[in-house]
DSSP file (Angstrom, degrees, kcal/mol; ACC not computed):
  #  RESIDUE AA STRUCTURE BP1 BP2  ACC     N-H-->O    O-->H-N    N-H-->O    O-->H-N    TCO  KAPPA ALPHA  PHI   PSI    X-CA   Y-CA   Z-CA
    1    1 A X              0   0    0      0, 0.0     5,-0.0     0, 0.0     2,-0.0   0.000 360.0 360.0 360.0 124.2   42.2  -44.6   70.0
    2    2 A X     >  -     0   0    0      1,-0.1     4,-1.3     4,-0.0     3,-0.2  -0.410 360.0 -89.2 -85.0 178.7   46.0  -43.9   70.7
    3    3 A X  H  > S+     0   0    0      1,-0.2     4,-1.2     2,-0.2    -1,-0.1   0.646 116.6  45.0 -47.5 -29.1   48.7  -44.8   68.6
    4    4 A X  H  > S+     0   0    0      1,-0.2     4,-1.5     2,-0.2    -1,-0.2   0.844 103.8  59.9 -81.0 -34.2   49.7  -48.1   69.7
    5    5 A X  H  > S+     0   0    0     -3,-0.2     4,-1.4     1,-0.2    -1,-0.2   0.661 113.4  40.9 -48.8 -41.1   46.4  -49.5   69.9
    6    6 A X  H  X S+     0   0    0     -4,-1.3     4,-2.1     2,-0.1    -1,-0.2   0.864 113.8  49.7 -93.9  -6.5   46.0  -48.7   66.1
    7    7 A X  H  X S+     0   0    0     -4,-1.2     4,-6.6     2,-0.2     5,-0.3   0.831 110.9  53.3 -70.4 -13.7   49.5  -49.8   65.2
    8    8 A X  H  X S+     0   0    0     -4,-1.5     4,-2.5     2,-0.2     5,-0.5   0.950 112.7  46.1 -60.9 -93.1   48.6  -53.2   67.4
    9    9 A X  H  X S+     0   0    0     -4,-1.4     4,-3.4     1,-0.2    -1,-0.2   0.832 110.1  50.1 -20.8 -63.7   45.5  -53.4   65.1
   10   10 A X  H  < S+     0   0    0     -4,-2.1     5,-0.3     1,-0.2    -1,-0.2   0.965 112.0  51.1 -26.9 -74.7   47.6  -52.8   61.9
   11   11 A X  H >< S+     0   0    0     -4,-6.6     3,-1.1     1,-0.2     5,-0.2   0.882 113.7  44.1 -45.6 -36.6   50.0  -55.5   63.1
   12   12 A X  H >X S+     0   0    0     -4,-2.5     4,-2.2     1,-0.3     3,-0.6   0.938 109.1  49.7 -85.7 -32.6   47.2  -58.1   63.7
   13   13 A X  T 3< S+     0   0    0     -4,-3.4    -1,-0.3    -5,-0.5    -2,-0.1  -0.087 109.7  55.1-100.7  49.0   45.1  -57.8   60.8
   14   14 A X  T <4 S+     0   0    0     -3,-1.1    -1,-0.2     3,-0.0    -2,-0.2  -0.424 115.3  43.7-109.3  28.1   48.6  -58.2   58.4
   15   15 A X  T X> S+     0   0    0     -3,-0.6     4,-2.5    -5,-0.3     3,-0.8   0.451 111.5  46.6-120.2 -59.7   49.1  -61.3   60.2
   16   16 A X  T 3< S+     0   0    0     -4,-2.2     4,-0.2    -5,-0.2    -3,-0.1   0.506 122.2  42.0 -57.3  -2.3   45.7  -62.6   60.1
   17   17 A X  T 34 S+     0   0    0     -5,-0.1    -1,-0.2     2,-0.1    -4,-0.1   0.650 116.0  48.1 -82.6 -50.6   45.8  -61.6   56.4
   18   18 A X  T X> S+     0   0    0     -3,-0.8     4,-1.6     1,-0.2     3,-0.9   0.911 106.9  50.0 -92.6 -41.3   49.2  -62.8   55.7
   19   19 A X  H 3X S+     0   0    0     -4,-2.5     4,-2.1     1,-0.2     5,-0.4   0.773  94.3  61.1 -91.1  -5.1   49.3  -66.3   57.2
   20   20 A X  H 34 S+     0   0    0     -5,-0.3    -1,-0.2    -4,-0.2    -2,-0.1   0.036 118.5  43.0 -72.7  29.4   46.2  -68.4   56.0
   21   21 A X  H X> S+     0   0    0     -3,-0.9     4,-0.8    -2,-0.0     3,-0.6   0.377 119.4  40.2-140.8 -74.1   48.1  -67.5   52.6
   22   22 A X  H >X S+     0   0    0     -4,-1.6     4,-3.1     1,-0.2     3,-2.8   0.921 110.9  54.6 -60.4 -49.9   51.7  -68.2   53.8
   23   23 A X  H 3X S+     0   0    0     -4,-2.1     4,-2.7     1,-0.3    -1,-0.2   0.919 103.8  50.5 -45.5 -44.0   51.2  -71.5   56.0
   24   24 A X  H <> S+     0   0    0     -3,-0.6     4,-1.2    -5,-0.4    -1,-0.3   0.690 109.2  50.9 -77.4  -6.2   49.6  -73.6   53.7
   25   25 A X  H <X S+     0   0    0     -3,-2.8     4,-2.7    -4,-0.8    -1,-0.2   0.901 121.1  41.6 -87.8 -49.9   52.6  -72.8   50.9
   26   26 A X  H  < S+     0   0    0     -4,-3.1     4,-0.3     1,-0.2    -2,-0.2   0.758 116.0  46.2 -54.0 -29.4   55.1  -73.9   54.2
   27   27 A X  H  < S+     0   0    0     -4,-2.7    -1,-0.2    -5,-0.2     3,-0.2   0.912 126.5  29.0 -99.6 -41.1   53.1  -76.7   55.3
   28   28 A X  H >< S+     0   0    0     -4,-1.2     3,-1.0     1,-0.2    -2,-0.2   0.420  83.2  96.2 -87.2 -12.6   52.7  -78.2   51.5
   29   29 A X  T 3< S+     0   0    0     -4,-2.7    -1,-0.2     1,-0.2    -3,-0.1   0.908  93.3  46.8 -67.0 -31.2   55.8  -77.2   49.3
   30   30 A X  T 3  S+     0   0    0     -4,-0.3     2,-0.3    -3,-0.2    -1,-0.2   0.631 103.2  61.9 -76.1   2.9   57.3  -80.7   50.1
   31   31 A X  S <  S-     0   0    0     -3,-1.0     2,-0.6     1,-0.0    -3,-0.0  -0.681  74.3-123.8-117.2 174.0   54.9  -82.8   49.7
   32   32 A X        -     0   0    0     -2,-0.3     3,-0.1     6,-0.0    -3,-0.1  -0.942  25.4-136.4-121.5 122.0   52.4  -84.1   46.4
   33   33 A X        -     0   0    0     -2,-0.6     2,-0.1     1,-0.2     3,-0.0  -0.088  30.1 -89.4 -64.1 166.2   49.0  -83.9   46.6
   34   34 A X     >  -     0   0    0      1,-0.1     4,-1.9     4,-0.0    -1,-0.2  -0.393  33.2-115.5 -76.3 163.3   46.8  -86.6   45.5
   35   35 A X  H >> S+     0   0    0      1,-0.2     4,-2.1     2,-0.2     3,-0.7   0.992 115.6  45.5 -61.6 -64.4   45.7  -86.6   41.9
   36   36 A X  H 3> S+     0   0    0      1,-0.2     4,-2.1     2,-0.2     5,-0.3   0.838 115.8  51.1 -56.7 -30.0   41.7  -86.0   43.0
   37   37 A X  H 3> S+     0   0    0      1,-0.3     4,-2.3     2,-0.2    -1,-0.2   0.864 109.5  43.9 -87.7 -42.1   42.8  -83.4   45.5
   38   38 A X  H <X S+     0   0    0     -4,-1.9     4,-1.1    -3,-0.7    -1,-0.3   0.923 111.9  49.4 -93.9 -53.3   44.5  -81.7   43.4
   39   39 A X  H >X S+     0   0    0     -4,-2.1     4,-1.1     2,-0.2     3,-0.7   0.919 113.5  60.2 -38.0 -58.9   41.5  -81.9   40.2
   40   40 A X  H >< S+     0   0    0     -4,-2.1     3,-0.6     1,-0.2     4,-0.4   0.986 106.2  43.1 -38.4 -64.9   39.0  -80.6   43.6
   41   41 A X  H 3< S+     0   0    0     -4,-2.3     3,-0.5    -5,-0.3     4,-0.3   0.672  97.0  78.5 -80.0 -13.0   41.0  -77.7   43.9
   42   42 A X  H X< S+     0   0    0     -4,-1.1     3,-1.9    -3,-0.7    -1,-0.3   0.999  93.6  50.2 -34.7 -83.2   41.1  -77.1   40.2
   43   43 A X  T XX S+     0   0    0     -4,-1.1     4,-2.2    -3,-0.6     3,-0.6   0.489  77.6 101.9 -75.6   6.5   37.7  -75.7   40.2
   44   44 A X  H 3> S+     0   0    0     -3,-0.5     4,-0.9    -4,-0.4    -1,-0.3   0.871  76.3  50.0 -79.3  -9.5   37.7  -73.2   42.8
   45   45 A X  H <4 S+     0   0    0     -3,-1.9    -1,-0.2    -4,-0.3    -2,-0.1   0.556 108.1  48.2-127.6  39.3   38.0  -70.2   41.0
   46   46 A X  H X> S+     0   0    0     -3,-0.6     4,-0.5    -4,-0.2     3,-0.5   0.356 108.9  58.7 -98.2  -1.5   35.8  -70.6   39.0
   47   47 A X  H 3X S+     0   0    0     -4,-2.2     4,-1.4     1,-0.2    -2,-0.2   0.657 116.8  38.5 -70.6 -16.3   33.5  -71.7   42.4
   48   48 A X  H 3< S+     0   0    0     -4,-0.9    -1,-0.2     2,-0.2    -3,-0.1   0.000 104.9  60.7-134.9  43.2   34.3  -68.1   43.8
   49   49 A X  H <> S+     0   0    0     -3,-0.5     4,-3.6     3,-0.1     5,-0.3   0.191 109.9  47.8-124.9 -37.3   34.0  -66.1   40.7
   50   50 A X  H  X S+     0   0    0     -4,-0.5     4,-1.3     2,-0.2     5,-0.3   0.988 109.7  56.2 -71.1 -51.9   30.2  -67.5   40.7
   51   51 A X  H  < S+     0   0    0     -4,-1.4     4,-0.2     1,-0.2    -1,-0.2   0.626 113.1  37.1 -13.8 -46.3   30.1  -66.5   44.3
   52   52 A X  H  > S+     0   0    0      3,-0.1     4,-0.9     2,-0.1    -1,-0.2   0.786 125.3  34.0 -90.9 -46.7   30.9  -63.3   43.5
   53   53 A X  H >X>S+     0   0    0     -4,-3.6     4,-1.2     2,-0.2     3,-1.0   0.972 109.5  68.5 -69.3 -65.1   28.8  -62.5   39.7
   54   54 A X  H >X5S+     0   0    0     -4,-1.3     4,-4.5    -5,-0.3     3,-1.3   0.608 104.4  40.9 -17.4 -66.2   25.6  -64.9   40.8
   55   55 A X  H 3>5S+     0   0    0     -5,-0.3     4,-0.7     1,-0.3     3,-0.3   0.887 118.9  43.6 -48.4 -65.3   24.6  -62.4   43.6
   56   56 A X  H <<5S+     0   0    0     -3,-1.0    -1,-0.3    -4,-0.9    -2,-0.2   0.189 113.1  54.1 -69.9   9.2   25.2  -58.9   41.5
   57   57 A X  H <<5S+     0   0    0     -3,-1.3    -1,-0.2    -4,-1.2    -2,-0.2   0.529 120.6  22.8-121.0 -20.7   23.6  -60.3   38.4
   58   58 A X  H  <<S+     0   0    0     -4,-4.5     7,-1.8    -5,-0.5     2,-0.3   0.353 106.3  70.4-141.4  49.3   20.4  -61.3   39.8
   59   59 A X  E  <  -A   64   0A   0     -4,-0.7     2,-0.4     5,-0.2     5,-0.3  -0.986  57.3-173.9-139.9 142.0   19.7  -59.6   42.6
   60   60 A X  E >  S-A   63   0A   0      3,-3.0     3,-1.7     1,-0.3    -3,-0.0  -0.954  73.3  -3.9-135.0 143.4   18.8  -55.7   42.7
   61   61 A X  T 3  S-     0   0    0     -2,-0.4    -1,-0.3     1,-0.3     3,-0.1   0.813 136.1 -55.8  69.6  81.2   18.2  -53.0   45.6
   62   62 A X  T 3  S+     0   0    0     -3,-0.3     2,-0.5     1,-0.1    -1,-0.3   0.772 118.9 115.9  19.3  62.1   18.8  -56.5   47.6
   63   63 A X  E <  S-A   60   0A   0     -3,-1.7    -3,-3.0     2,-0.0     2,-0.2  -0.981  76.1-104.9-130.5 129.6   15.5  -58.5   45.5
   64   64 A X  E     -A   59   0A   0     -2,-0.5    -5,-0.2    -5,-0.3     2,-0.2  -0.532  41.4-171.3 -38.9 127.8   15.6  -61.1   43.4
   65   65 A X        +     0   0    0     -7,-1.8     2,-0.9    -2,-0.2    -6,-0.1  -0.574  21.3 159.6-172.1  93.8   15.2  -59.7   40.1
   66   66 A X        +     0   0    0     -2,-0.2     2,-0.4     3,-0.0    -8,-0.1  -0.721  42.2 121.2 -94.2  83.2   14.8  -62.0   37.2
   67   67 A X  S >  S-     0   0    0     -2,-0.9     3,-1.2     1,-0.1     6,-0.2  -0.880  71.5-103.5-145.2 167.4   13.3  -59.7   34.9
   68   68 A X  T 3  S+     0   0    0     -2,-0.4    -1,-0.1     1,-0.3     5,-0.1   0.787 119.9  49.1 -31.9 -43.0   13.6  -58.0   31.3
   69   69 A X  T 3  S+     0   0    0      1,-0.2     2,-1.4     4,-0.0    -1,-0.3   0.021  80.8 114.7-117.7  26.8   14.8  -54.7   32.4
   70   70 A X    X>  -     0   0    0     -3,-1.2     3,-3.6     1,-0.1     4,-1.1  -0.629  54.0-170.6 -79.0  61.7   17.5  -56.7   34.7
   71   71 A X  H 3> S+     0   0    0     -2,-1.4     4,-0.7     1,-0.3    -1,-0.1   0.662  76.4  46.3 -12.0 -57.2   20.6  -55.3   32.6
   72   72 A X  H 34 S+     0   0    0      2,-0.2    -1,-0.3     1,-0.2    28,-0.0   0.047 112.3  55.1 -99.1  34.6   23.5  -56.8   33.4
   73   73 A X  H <4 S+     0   0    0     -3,-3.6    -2,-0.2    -6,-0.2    -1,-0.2  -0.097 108.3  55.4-107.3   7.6   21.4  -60.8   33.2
   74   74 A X  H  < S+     0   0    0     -4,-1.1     4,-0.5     2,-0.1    -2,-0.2   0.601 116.8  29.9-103.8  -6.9   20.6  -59.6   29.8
   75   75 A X  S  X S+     0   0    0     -4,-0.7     4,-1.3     2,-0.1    -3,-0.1   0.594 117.0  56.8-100.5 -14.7   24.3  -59.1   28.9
   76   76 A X  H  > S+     0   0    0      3,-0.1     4,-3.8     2,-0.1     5,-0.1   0.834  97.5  61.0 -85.7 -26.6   25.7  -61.8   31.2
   77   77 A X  H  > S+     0   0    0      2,-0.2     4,-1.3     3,-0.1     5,-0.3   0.998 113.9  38.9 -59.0 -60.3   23.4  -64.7   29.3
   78   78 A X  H >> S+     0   0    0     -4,-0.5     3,-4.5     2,-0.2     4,-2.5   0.945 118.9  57.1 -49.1 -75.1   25.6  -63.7   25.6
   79   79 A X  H 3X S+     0   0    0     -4,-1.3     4,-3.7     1,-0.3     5,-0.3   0.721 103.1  45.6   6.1 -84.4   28.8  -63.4   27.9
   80   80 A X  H 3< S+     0   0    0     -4,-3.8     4,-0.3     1,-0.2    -1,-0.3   0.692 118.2  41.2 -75.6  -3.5   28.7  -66.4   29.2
   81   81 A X  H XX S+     0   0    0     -3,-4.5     4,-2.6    -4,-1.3     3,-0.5   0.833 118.7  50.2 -78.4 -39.8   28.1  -68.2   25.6
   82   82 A X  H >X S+     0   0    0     -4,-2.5     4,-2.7    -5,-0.3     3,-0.8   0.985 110.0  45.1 -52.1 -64.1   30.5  -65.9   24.2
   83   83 A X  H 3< S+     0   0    0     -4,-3.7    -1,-0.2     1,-0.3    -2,-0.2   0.633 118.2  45.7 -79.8  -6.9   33.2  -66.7   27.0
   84   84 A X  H <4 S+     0   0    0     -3,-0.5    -1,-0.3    -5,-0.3    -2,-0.2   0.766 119.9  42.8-100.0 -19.1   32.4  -71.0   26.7
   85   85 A X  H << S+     0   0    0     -4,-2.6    -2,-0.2    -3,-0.8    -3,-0.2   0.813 124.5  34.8 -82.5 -20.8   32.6  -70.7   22.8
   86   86 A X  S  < S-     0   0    0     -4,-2.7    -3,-0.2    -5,-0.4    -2,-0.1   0.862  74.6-156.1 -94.1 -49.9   35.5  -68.4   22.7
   87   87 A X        +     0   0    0     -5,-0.5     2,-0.6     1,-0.2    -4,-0.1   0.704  51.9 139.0  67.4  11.2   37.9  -69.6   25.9
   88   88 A X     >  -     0   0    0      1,-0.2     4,-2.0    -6,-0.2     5,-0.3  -0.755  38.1-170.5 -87.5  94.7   39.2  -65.6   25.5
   89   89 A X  H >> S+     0   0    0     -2,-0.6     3,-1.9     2,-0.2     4,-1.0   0.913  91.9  35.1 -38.0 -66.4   39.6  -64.2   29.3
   90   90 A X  H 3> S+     0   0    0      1,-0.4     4,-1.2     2,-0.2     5,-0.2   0.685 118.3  49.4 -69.0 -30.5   40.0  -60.7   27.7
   91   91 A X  H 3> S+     0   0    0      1,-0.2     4,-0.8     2,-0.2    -1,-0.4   0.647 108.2  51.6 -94.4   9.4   37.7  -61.0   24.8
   92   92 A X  H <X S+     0   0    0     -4,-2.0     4,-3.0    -3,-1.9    -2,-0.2   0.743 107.8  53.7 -80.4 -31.7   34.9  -62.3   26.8
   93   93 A X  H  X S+     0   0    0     -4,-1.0     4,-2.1    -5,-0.3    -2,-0.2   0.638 108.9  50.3 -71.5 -24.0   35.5  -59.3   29.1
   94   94 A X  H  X S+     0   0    0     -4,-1.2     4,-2.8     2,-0.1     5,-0.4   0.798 112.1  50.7 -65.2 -48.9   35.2  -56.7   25.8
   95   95 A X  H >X S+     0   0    0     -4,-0.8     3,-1.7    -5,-0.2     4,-1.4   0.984 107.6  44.5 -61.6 -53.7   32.5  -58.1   24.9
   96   96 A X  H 3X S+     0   0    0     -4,-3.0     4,-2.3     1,-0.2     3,-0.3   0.919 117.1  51.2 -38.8 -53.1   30.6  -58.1   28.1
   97   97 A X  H 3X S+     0   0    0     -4,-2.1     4,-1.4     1,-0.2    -1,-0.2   0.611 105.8  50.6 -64.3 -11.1   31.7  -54.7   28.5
   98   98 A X  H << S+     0   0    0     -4,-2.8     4,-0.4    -3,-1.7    -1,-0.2   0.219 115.7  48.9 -94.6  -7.4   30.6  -53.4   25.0
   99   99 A X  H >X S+     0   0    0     -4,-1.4     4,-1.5    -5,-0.4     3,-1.2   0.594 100.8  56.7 -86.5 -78.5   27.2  -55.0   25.7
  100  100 A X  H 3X S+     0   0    0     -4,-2.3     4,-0.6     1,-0.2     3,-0.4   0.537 115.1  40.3   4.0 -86.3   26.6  -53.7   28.7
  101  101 A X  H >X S+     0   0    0     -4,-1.4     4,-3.7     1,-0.2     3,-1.0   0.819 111.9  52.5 -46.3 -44.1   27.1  -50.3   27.1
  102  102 A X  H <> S+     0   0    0     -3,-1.2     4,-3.0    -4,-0.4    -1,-0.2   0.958 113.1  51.6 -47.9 -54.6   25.2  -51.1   23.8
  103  103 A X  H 3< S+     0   0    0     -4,-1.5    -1,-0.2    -3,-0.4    -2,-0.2   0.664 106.5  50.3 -60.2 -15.2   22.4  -52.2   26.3
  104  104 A X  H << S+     0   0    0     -3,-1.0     3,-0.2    -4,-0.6    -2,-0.2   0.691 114.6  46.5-112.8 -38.5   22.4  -48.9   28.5
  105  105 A X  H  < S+     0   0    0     -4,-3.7    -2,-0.2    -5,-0.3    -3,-0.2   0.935 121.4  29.4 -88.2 -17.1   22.1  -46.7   25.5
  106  106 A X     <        0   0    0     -4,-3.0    -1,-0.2    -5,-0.2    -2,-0.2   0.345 360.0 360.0-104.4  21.7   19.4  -48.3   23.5
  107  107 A X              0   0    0     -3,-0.2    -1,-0.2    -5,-0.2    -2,-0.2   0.063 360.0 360.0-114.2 360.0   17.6  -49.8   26.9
């Protein structure tokens, strides 16, 4: 690959990066969304924070793997009671992480 060809590449994937972020702020900063639209869009990121844990908490060497010795969905089940009783981003995130560990040394 010569140079230009990868600075060409560079240039195209920080545009294709950078405007499905930029457009929608240009297309929408004048206007007001509806009320439901705006309630919809509320809940996406907690839709793509589940997206992201669901898969790495219960699935192992690519298995499903609902099991006892399935560490992190015996520390994510307290977690997540912890993190609806609490409402603490940062303490829900101590905690997890001081199970976790509590769990890896006496498991």
């Amino acid at each position: 690959m010569d140079q230009t060809q990868i600075f060409l590449t560079i240039c195209g994937m920080g545009a294709v990066t950078y405007l499905p972020r930029v457009l929608p702020m240009l297309i929408l900063s004048g206007r007001t969304l509806p009320h439901w639209l705006v309630r919809w869009l509320s809940y996406l990121p907690a839709t793509v924070l589940a997206a992201l844990l669901i898969p790495s908490l219960l699935c192992r060497n690519a298995e499903l793997s609902i099991t006892a010795d399935n560490l992190y969905l015996l520390a994510a089940i307290p977690t997540v009671i912890v993190a609806w009783r609490g409402r603490s981003f940062f303490g829900t995130i101590a905690f997890g992480m001081v199970l976790v560990a509590l769990l890896r040394y006496l498991l």
